[in-house]
C-alpha positions, 0 to 999 in steps of 0.5 A: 467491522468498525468503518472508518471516514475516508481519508483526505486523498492529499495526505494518504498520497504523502505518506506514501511518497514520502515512504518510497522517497525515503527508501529511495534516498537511503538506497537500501534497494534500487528502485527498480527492484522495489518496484518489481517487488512491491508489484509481486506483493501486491498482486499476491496479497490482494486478493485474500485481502480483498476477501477478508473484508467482503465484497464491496468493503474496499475499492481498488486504487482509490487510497482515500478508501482507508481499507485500500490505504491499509492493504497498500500500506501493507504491502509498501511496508512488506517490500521496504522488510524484505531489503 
């Protein structure tokens, strides 16, 4: 496994805003059904995500750890799918 620098925290917490914010203005789902969803995703997913790098390779919550910015990342991006 390669690792990679973290991320500077300003720019991960952009991209994941202007995400939302996007699907937010085009309206292709009430937010508060994107918020359950994403919820459900995450809980599904993370676990095996988890595993599959190894214990301690990623910390939860923290999107500068690029890791957990990918596995949120995943999971944004899986919600916005499912609409």
């Amino acid at each position: 496994k390669v690792l990679r620098p973290r991320m500077n925290l300003d720019f991960a917490v952009l991209l994941m805003r202007s995400s939302y914010n996007a699907v937010d203005e085009i309206d292709i789902v009430a937010m508060d059904q994107f918020q359950r969803d994403f919820f459900l995703i995450r809980q599904a997913e993370y676990k095996p995500y988890a595993e599959s790098l190894g214990t301690g390779a990623m910390m939860q919550g923290d999107l500068a750890d690029p890791n957990y910015f990918d596995f949120i990342s995943f999971a944004q991006y899986a919600t916005i799918n499912r609409e």
